[in-house]
N, C-alpha and C positions, 0 to 999 in steps of 0.2 A: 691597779691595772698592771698585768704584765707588758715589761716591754722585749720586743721580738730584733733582732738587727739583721737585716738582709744583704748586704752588696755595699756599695758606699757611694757617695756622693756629697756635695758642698751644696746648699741652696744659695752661696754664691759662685758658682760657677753653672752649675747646668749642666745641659747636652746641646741647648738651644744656640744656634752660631747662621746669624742670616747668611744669602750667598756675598756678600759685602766682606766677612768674617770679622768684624767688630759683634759687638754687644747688642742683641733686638734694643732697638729704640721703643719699639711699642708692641701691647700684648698679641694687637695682628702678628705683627713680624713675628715674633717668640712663638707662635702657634704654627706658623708656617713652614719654618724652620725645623720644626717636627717629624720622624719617620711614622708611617703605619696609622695606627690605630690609635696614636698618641694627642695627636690634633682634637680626634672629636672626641675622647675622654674626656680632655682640658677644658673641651670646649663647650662641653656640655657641663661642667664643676662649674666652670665661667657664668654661666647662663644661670645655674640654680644663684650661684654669690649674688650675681648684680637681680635676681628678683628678690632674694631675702634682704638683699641690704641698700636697697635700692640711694639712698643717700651718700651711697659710695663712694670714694675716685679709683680708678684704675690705673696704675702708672707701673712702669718695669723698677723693681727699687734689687736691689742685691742681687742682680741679674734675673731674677724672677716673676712673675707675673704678680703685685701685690694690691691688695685693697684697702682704702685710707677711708675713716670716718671720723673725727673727732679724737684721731689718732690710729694707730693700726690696728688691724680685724683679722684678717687671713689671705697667706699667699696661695698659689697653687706655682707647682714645679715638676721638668724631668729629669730624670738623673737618670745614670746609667744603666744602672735595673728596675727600675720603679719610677711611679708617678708619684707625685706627694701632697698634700692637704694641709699647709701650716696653719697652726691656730694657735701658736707662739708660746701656751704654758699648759703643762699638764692638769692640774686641775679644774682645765677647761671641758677634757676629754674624761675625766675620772666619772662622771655621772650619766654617761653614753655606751659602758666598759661590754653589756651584755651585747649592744649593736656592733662594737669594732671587735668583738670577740675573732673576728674569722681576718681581722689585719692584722698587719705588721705596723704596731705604734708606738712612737719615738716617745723622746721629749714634750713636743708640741706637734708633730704632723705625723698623722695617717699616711703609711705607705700603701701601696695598690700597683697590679699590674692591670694595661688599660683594657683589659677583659673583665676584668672584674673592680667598676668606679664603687665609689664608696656612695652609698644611698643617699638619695636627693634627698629623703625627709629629713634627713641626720646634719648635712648639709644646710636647709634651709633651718634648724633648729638652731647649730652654731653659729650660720651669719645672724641670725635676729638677736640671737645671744648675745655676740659681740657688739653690736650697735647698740644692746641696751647699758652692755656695762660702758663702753664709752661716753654715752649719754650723762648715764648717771656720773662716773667722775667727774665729764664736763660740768656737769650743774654743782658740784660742790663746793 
């Protein structure tokens, strides 16, 4: 899988800064927090995570929106110039290559700009994914 670099950003820093200006305590706040069309991007990535992985937690972990099951699954994030999809190691994303063909993808996260979110079905593929490789480690 080719990787693309667009702009830059830390998925522990963000863009996300409540009116408070400390760190969103929670994935509301970091949503809110948001310019444009960036809220319901996230917010609809959010919605596909928590129905694919439904045994979830949702907590802010490295300033980011992240999701825990039996250990961690995938964040979602804004940065600067893009939205972003972490799924923490590339040969997550290797067997997905002809669907992220048209993004910009990292190490472990799918970049996107929030006109164009990265496909619910591809989405609901990798969260059940990740909960089953968790799973499975868990039980070993």
């Amino acid at each position: 899988m080719r990787e693309k670099r667009v702009g830059t950003g830390s998925p522990t820093i963000g863009k996300a800064k409540p009116s408070g200006g400390g760190p969103p305590a929670t994935v509301d706040e970091y949503l809110a927090a948001l310019a444009a069309e960036e809220p319901i991007a996230l917010g609809n990535l959010r919605a596909e995570i928590r129905s694919s992985a439904p045994p979830a937690t949702e907590s802010i972990a490295y300033g980011i929106p992240s999701y825990t099951y039996r250990g961690y699954l995938v964040g979602i994030g804004a940065q600067k110039d893009h939205l972003a999809f972490y799924v923490s190691r590339p040969p997550r994303l290797e067997p997905h290559a002809t669907e992220l063909g048209a993004f910009d993808v990292g190490k472990g996260c799918i970049r996107f700009p929030a006109s164009r979110p990265v496909p619910e079905a591809l989405v609901r593929k990798l969260g059940v994914a990740r909960v089953a490789e968790n799973e499975a480690r868990a039980a070993r």
